[in-house]
Steps between C-alpha positions, in 0.01 A plus 500: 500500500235837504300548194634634223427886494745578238361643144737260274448650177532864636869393685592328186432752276738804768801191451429515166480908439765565754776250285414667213572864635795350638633335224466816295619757707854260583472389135598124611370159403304180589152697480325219347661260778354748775126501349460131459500483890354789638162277556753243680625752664177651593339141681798450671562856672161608509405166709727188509815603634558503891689832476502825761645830312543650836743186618666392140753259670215349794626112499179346440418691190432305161798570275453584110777447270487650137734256298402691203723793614436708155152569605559656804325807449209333545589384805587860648184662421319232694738547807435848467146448489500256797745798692801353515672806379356906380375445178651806394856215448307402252557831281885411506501147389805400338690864479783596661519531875152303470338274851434263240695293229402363184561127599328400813746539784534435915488781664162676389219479753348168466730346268600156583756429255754657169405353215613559145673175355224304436473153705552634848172563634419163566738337633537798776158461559579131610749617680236735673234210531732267623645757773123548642439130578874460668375800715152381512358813288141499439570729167502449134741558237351650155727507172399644154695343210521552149512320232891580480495389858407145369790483234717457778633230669528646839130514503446144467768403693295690780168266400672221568614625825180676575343133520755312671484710808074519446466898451163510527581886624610639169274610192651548205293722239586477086468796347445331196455751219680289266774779359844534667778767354554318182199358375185275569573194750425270222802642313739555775440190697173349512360451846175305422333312696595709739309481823530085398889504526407682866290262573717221393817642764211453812351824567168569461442655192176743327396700247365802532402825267758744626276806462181396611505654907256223606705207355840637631330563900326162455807317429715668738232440831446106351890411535432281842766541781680234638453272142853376494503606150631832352267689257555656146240703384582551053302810455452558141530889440556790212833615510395886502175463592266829530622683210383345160774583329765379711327179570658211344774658397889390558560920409391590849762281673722776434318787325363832732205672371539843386323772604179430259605135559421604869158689440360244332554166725363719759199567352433201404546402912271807558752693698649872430875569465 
């Protein structure tokens, strides 16, 4: 893989602007669900992922699923950015008419998967993984889940059979910001230790900081090939990170700024409206 020649922090911070604009102007939700993994987001299409814009279907291309399909606006600006489709789609997120729906969904350039029920991402992904070593597929098979995701039992169900048939081509990624649409995981269903109980069901499990770039690219280029294992990474993140006074905050899993709301949080990013 070439050097990295991507400015994280500068891609992170256009995901991060561009959800908020979008978020505002289509006056959805799931803002603070977008920003906790825009520097995810930013590693893994800026560098990690096997992808060509110009051939969005080519067969040996690395797949990304978004199990988390709430966040998905995040997701589009970086496909935008990467060319998959005119960024001007990005103007019409979520209106009528729009290229793009709120809930991540098959059929937009580079889009793998639908996602919106939470628990589906990763056991598709296996599905995915599995496919590419029946067909003797060199690619790999990246899934971001929240911590909704791990309330279910589909997702575990999919650990289990992750390890039995040795996955080591799938990498699952926690977005673990610790808030889900009711309240704190420790009130809703407590998940800790998490990347233990991950551990414990045979992958390969680590912890990373979730918005430090160098952490997230050096985890991602250590996961070895050919291990026999599957891999978790539990990244711990800030559920509307960016924007101090969404951070934190169960509000912004539903809330869209106003239009002050909106001139502030980009400020504090350093970008203009």
């Amino acid at each position: 893989m070439p050097e990295n020649t991507i400015d994280y922090k500068a891609f992170s911070t256009r995901i991060r602007a561009q959800v908020l604009r979008m978020v505002h102007r289509a006056q959805s939700g799931h803002l603070g669900s977008s920003l906790s993994i825009a520097d995810i987001l930013a590693v893994l299409y800026g560098r990690i992922l096997n992808v060509d814009p110009a051939q969005p279907d080519w067969p040996e291309r690395d797949r990304f699923i978004l199990s988390k399909g709430h966040a998905v606006s995040a997701v589009y600006v970086a496909l935008a950015e990467r060319g998959f489709f005119p960024r001007d789609w990005l103007l019409n997120y979520y209106l009528n008419g729009s290229h793009l729906p709120g809930h991540i969904t098959y059929g937009v350039p580079g889009v793998e998967a639908s996602a919106g029920a939470l628990g589906h991402g990763l056991p598709i992904g296996c599905g995915m993984a599995l496919a590419a070593k029946c067909d003797d597929k060199k690619y790999r098979v990246y899934v971001i889940l929240s911590d909704g995701d791990c309330d279910e039992g589909s997702t575990w169900e999919a650990l289990l059979f992750a390890h039995q048939h040795k996955l080591d081509n799938i990498v699952a990624i926690v977005d673990y910001n610790k808030i889900q649409g009711f309240g704190r995981t420790k009130e809703v269903l407590d998940l800790d230790p998490l990347a233990e109980k991950w551990h414990s069901f045979g992958w390969s499990a680590r912890e990373i900081d979730g918005h430090d770039h160098r952490q997230i690219e050096q985890a991602l280029l250590g996961i070895p090939f050919e291990s026999e294992r599957p891999s978790c990474i539990v990244a711990h993140t800030v559920k509307g990170k960016g924007v101090s006074f969404m951070e934190d905050d169960v509000a912004w899993h539903y809330r869209s700024p106003d239009d002050k709301q909106l001139r502030e949080a980009l400020d504090e990013l350093g970008v203009s409206e």
